[in-house]
C-alpha positions in Angstrom: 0.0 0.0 0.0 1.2 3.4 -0.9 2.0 6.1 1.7 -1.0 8.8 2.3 0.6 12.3 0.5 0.9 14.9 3.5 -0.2 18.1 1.5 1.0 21.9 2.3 -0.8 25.0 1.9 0.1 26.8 -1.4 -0.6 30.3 -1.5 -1.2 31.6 -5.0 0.3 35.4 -4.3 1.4 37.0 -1.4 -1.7 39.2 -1.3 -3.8 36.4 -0.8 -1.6 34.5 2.1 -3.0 32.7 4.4 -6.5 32.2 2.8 -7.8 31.2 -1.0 -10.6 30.7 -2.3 -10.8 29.0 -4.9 -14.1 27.4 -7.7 -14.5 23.9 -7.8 -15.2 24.1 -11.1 -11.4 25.8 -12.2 -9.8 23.2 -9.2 -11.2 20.2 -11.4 -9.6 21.6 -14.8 -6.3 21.6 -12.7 -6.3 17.8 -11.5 -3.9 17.0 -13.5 -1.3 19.0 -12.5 -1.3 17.9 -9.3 1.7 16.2 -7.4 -1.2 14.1 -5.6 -4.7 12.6 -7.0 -7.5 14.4 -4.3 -9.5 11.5 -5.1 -7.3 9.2 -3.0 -6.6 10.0 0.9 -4.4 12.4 1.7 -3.3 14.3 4.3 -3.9 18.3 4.6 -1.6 20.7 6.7 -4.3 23.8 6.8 -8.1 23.5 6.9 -10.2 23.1 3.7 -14.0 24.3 4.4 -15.7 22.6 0.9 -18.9 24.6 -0.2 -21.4 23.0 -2.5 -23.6 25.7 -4.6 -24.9 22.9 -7.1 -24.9 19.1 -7.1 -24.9 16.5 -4.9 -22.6 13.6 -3.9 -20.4 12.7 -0.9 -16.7 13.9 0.4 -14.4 11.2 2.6 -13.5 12.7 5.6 -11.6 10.7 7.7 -12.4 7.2 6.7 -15.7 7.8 6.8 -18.4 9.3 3.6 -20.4 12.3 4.3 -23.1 13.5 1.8 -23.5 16.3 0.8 -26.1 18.7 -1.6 -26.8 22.4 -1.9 -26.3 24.3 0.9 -23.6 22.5 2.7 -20.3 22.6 4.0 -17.9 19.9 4.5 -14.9 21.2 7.0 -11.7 19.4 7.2 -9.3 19.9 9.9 -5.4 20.5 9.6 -3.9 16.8 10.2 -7.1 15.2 8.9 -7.3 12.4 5.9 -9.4 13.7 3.1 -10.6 12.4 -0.2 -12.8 14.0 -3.0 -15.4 11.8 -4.8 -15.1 13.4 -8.3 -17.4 11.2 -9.6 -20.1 13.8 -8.6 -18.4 17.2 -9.2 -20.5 19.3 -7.7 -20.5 23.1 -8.4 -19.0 25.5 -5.1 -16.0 26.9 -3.8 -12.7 25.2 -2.1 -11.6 27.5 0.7 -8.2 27.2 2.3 -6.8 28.8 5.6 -3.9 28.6 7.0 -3.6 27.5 10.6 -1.8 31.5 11.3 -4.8 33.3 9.6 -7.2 31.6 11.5 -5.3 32.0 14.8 -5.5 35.6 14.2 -9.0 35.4 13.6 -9.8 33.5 16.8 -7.5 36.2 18.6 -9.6 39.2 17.3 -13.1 37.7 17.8 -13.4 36.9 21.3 -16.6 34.9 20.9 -17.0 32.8 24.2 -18.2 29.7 22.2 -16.5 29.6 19.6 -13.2 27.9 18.9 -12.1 25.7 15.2 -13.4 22.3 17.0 -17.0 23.4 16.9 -16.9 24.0 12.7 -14.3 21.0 12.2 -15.8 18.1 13.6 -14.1 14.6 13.2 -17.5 13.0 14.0 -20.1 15.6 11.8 -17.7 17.4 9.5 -20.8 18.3 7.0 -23.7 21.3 7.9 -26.2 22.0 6.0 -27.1 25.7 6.1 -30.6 27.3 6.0 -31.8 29.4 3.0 -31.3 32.4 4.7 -27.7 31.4 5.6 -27.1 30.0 2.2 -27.2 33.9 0.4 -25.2 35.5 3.9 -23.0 33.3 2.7 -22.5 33.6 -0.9 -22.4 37.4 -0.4 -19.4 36.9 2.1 -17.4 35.0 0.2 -18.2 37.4 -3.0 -17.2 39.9 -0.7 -13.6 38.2 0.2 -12.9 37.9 -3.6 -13.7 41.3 -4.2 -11.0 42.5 -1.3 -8.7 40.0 -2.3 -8.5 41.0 -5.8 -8.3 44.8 -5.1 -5.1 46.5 -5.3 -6.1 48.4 -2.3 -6.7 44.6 -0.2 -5.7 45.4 3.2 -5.3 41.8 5.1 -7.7 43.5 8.1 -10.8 43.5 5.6 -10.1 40.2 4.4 -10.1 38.8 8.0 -13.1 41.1 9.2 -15.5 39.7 6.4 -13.9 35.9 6.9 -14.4 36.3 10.9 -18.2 37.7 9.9 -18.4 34.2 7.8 -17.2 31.6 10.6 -19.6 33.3 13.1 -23.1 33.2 11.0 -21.7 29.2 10.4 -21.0 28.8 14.4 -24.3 30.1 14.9 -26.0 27.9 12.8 -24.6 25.1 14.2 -25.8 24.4 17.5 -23.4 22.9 19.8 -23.6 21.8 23.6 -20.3 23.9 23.6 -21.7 27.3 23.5 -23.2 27.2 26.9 -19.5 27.1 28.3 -18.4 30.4 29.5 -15.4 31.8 28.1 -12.9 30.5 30.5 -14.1 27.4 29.9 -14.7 27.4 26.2 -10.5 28.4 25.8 -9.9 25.5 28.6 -11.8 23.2 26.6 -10.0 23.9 23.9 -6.7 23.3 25.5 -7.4 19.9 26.8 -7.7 19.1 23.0 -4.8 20.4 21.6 -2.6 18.7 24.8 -4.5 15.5 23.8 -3.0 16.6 20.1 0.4 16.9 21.0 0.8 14.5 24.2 -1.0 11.1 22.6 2.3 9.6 22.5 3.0 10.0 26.3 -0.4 9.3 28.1 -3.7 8.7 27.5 -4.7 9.2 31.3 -7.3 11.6 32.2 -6.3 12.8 35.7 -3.1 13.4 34.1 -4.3 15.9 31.7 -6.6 17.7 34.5 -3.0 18.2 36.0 -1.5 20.1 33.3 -4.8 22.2 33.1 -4.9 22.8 36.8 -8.1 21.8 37.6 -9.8 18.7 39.3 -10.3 15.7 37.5 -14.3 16.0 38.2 -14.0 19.4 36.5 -12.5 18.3 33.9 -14.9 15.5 33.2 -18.0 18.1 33.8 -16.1 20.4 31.3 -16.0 17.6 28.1 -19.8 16.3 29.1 -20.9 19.8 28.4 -18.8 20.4 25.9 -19.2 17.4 23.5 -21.5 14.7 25.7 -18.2 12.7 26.6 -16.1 11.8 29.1 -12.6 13.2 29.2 -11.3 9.7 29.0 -14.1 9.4 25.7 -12.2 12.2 24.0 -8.9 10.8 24.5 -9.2 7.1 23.4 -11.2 8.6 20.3 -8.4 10.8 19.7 -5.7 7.7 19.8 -8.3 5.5 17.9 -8.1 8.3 15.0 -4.4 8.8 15.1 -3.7 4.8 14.7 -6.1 4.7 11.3 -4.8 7.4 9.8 -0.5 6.3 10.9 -2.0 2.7 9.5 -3.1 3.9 6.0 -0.3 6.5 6.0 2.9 5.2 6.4 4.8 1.8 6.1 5.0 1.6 9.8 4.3 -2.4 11.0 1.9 -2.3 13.8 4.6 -2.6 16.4 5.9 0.1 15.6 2.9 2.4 15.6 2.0 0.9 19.3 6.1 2.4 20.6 5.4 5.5 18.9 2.0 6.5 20.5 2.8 5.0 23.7 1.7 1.5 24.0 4.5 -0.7 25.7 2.5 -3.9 25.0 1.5 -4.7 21.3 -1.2 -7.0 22.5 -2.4 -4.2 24.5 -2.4 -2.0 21.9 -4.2 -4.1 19.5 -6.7 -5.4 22.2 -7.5 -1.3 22.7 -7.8 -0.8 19.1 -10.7 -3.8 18.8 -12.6 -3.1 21.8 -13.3 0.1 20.2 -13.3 0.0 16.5 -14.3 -4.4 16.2 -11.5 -5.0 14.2 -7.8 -5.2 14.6 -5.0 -3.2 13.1 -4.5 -5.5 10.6 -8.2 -6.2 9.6 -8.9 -2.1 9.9 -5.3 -1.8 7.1 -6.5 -4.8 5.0 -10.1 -3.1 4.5 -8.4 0.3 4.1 -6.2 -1.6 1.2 -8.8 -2.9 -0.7 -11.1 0.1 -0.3 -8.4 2.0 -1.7 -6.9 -0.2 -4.7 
């Protein structure tokens, strides 16, 4: 099985850094001359919100297939596997963001509720938005272009009008996340990104509440409210995702994997991985194989 491409963001001028927007219509026409095919999985290092104007059909987010039609949005995270099904094509926009604009978005808005993990969702990824929504949309993005595309583009405009968009789409998506306060909302997001960059050294709960400096009960009451799970939930489905995707990825054997995200005993580690997903590493990279050949 081939490695899974790891793809970077390419900005297409220096006045449009950090964002671009791009038709799906022109990205088809340039298939071809690209150093990956989209239709197979591949791994993106910025975050690629997919808008669908016309059509219908289904994106791979993930190892999982999420349909789409008019109306709806398909976001993918930085670090997340993606494939397009072209057999569909549908008609709508390709926005991608750097993970440095979007910080500086976050940064400005100050919205209590709001933070990337509520839009990019490894278990929904897709909204559909309401009519209403649908032309707030279209006339932000139009909007965007227009500032891009101006000699006088100022970078502020450009992320005033994309902040404007990400908050009409965190409205209309409802999560249990918004009743945080603020506090909590940016401790909530912490806990994820230390689940992001510790997997490999602990998986342990109380552990985690210890680098955020609060109880373990608080932390448990935090990720209920915030997503319906336990802390514990969030970090096994966290090290469940990262062994599919290092499976399909990379060459790694499955021994490897286990010493690299912190499992000292292989038959622990593939014990973990069934009671969870049903299937072992080798029967979840054997499907993978043939789904992808």
């Amino acid at each position: 099985m081939k490695s899974v491409p790891s793809v970077d963001f390419r900005a297409p001028n220096i006045h449009k850094a950090g964002v671009e927007i791009l038709d799906l219509e022109l990205f088809y026409t340039k298939l071809s001359k690209c150093n990956f095919c989209p239709s197979k999985p591949h791994r993106i290092n910025y975050f690629c919100f997919i808008y669908v104007t016309e059509g219908q059909g289904g994106h791979f987010v993930d190892f999982k297939y999420h349909q789409f039609k008019p109306g709806s949005f398909v976001f993918v995270n930085k670090h997340q596997v993606h494939a397009f099904d072209l057999m569909s094509r549908p008609k709508g926009k390709m926005i991608n963001i750097t993970e440095d604009f979007l910080n500086t978005i976050l940064a400005n808005m100050r919205i209590p509720f709001f933070t990337p993990t509520h839009l990019v969702s490894s278990q929904q990824p897709l909204l559909t938005l309401s009519s209403s929504l649908v032309e707030t949309c279209d006339s932000l993005l139009l909007e965007i272009n227009k500032a891009q595309e101006s000699e006088a583009e100022t970078q502020l405009l450009v992320q005033l009008l994309f902040s404007s968009l990400l908050v009409a789409l965190a409205t209309e998506r409802e999560t249990d996340a918004q009743h945080l306060s603020e506090a909590q909302a940016y401790r909530f997001q912490q806990f994820l990104l230390l689940i992001e960059s510790n997997a490999a050294h602990t998986r342990d709960a109380s552990g985690y509440a210890e680098m955020l400096h609060i109880s373990y009960k608080s932390l448990n009451q935090m990720c209920k409210q915030a997503s319906g799970q336990t802390a514990k939930q969030l970090i096994d489905a966290h090290a469940i995702l990262e062994i599919k995707r290092r499976l399909i990825i990379g060459s790694a054997k499955i021994q490897e994997i286990a010493y690299e995200l912190g499992f000292d005993d292989v038959t622990y580690f593939v014990k973990f991985f069934k009671r969870h997903t049903q299937l072992t590493p080798s029967q979840f990279k054997d499907n993978a194989v043939t789904a992808l050949s």
